[in-house]
N, C-alpha and C positions, 0 to 999 in steps of 0.2 A: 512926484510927491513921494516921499518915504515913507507914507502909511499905507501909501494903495499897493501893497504887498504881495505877493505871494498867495497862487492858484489861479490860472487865467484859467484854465480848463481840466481842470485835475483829471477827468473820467474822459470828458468828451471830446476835448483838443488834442490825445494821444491819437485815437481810434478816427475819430469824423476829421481830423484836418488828411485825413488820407484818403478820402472817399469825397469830400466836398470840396466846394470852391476855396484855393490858400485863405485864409484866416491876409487882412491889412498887413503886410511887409512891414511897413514904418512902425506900425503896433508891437510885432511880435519880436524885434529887433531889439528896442529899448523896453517893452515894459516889462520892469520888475526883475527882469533879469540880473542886474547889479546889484541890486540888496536883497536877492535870494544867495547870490554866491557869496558876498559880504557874510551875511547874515548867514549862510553857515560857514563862514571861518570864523569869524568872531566867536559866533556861542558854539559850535563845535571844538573848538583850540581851549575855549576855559573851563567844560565839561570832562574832555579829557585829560587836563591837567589837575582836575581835583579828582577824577578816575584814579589816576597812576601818581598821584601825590599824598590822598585823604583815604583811598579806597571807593568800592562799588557804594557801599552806605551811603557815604558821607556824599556822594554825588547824587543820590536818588532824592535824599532827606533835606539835604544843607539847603538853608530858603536864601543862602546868599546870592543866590542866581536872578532874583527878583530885585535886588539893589545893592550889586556888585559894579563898581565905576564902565563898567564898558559892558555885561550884559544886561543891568536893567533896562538900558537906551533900548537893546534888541527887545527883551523882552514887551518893554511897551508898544514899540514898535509893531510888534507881534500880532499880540490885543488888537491895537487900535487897526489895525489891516483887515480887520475879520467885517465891519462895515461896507468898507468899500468893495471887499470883494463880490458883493454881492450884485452889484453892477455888471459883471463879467455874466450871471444869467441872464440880464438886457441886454447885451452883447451878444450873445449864443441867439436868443429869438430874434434881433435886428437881422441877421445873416441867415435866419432863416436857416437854423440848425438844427434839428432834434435835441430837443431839449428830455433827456432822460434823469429818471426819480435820482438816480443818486448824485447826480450834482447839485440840484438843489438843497435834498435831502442833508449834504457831506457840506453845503456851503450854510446852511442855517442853524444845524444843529454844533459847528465848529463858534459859530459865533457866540450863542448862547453860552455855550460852554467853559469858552475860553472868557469871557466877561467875567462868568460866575467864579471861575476856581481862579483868577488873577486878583480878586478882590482878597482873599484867603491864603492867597501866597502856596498851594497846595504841593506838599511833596511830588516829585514828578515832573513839574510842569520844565523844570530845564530840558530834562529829557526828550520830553513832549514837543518842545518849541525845537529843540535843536533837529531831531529825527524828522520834522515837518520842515524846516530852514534846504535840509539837506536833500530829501527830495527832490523838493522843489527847485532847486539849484541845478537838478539835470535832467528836471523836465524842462525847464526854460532852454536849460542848452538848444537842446531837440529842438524847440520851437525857433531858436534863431538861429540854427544851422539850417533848416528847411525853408525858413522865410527867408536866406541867404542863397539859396536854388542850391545848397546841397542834397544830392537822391541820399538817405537816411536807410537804412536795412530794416528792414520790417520787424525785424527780432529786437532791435533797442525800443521801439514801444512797449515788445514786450516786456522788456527787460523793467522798462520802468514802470510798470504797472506790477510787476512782480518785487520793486524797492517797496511800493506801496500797501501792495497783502504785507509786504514782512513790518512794515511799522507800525501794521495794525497788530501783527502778534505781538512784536515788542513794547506795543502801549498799555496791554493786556498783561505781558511780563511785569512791567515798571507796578502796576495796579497790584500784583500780585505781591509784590517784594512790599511796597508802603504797608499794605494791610495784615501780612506777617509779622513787619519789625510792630506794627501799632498793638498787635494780638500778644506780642510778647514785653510789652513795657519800655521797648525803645524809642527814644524820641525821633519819630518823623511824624512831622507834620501835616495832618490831613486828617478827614470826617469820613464817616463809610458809607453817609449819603453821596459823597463825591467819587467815591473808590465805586459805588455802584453803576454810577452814574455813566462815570468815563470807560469803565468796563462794557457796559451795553452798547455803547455810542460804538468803541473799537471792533466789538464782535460785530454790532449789526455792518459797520464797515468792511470789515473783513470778508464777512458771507455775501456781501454786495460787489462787492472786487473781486471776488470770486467767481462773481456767474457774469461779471464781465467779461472777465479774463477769457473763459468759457465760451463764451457769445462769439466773443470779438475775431477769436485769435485760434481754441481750438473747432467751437462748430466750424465758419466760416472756412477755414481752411480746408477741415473735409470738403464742404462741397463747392469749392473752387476746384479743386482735385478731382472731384465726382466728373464734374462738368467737361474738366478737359479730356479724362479720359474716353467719354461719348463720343 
């Protein structure tokens, strides 16, 4: 189905599918994989074309992103994904995974979010949808080359958990630049209950991928290292 979108394990399918039992083969093969990659050419290819066409502005501000003939399908599509994702944390407990605060956390607080500011057409959100489209598109790689029995180098988990701190600063850029041109009289469209909103949500993201990244990748490496040298 085209709306069941995009994040089967954003935090904890990087990290636990490397310590637990594979995640379903059949699952991780086909789901969501084609309309993460779709989905970021499509709205990644019309963002940078009004980038290097209209300018930075006009790609931050312009609401044509919300009902442009071939990114508002995405765009809705986006939305309406943020639902079902939510099933993927019934997934995580059926398999009997560690279920940790920031998936939850990164899976309900997206929801709400992305409802509220799509009703409002809010400056940003191409950005927002495009930057999360394209993630997502090589976290799913990962997941269907390792459900494919490819051995995966331990460093592209890193790697993509380190796409993910950066689109948390860049969501906090985008926040920065709408609430500039808004403070100076230029039209982009957007409220500063939302500019606030989306700001917290990005930061508290950021500082949460952060002591992941930490956890996961550089504690545990020390003392896998400790250990062998014993």
């Amino acid at each position: 189905m085209v709306f069941n979108t995009c994040s089967l394990q954003q935090i904890n399918g990087v990290h636990y599918s490397q310590k637990n039992k594979p995640l379903p083969r059949s699952k991780l093969l086909h789901k969501d994989l084609h309309i993460c990659i779709f989905g970021a050419i499509r709205t990644g290819g019309y963002m940078m074309n009004i980038l290097m066409t209209k300018g930075l502005k006009q790609s931050v501000c312009d609401q044509s992103f919300y009902n442009g003939p071939v990114s508002k399908f995405w765009a809705y599509a986006f939305v309406l994904s943020k639902a079902p994702e939510l099933g993927d944390t019934l997934f995580i407990v059926l398999r009997k995974q560690k279920l940790i605060f920031l998936h939850w956390y990164h899976h309900i607080t997206v929801l709400l979010y992305s409802w509220y500011s799509y009703k409002d057409m809010v400056a940003g959100g191409g950005w927002f949808m495009t930057m999360n489209y394209l993630v997502h598109a090589v976290m799913y790689s990962y997941y269907a080359l390792r459900a494919a029995g490819f051995k995966i180098s331990r460093k592209f988990a890193m790697f993509i958990t380190l796409t993910q701190i950066t689109q948390m600063v860049m969501g906090c850029v985008v926040n920065y630049l709408v609430y500039s041109w808004m403070q100076q009289g230029q039209e982009c469209p957007s409220h500063v209950q939302n500019i606030v909103w989306s700001s917290l949500m990005y930061l508290s993201y950021f500082v949460l991928f952060c002591q992941f990244f930490f956890e996961a990748y550089i504690t545990k490496t020390k003392s896998n290292a400790a250990k062998k040298s014993q």
